[in-house]
N, C-alpha and C positions, 0 to 999 in steps of 0.2 A: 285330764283330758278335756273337762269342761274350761278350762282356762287358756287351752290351744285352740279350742273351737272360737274361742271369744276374738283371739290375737287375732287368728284366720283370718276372720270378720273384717274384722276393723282393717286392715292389714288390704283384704280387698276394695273392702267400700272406700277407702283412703285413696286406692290408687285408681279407682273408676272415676269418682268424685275430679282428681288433678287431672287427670287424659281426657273429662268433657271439658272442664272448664279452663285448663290453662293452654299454651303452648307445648303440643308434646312429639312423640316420632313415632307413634302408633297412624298418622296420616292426614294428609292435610284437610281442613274442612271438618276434619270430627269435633268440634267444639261446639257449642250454641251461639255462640258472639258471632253474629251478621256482620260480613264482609274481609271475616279473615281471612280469608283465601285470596282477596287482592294485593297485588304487589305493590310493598312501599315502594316511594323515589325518595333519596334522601335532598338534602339541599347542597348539596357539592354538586348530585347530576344536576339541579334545577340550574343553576349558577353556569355550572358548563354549557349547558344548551343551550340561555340565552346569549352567554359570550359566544357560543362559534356563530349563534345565526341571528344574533344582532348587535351585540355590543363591538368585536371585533370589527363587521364592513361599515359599522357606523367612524369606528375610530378610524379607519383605513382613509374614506373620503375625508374625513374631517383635517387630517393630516396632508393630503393630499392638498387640498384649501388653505389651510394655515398654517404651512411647515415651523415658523415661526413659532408656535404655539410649542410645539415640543424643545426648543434651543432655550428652554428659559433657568431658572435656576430651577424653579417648582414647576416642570410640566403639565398640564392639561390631562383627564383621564377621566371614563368614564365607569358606572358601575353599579349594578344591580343589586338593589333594596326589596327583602320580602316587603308587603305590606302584612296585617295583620291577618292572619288565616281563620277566618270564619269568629274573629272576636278574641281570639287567644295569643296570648303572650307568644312568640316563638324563642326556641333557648336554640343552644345550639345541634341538640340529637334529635328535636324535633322532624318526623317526618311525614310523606303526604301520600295518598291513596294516587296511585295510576289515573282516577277516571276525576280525580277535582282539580280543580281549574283554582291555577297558585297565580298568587295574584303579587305583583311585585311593583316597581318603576324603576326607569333608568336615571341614573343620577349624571351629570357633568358637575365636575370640579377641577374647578378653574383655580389651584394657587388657594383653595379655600371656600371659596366661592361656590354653593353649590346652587344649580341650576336643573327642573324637574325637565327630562328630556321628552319619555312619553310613559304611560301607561304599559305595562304588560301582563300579557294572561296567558299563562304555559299549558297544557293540559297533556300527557303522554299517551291520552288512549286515540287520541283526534290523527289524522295525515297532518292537517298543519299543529303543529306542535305548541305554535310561539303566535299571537296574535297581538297587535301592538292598538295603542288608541293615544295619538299625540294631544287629544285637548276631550275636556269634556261634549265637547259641540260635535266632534268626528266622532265616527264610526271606527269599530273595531277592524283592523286590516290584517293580512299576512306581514311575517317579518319582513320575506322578499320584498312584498309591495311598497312597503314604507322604506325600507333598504334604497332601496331603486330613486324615490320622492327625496327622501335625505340626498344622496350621494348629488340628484339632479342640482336639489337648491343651495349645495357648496359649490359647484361647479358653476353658477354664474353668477354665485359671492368672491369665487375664484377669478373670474374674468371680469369684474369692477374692477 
């Protein structure tokens, strides 16, 4: 009896001990690890959102301006690079908290040639989502805004 009392024991302190402290389905939030209750974004949505709301209208104008650019043997394309997130390596399962601000850049590659487009800083907990910064010297804008500035200054690189 005294060796079923002991198993008992252990048996519960064991499974108290994993439901504070790990991942469990007793309810969200019962752990002690601050901020687990925030929802990850993995890096495929981060990747998705700056393509639809700025890497896509950026390549639309761009193409628009120098159709040429796509007729080549290696076409022109552009594309979003994490930077390093808070000092850390990123792998590929590496993911981010909802409310921090992923910090990336837009790349053009031209045929090889890679060219730093602008700055970007995602954040999903914000309305604007996607905040771009084309030079150290500018200020951080919305995607729209910079959207709108690009597409302008192909459209009278288009009309030289």
């Amino acid at each position: 009896m005294k060796k079923a009392k002991y198993l008992f024991f252990t048996i519960i302190i064991s499974l108290t001990t994993l439901s504070v402290l790990g991942e469990n389905n007793f309810g969200a939030g019962f752990g002690f690890v601050f901020g687990d209750e925030e929802p990850k974004i993995t890096q495929q949505e981060v990747r998705d959102e700056v393509r639809k709301e700025l890497i896509d209208p950026l390549t639309k104008c761009y193409v628009e301006a120098h159709p040429e650019k796509m007729m080549m043997k290696c076409a022109a394309y552009m594309r979003f690079d994490f930077s390093g997130h808070s000092g850390r390596y990123l792998d590929k399962d590496t993911k981010f908290y909802s409310t921090s601000d992923i910090q990336g850049e837009v790349i053009f590659d031209d045929c090889g040639q890679e060219t730093h487009v602008a700055s970007v800083k995602v954040n999903f907990s914000k309305d604007e989502k996607v905040m771009v910064q084309e030079s150290f010297f500018s200020e951080w804008e919305t995607a729209d805004d910079y959207v709108k500035e690009f597409c302008e200054k192909m459209e009278k690189e288009k009309k030289k």
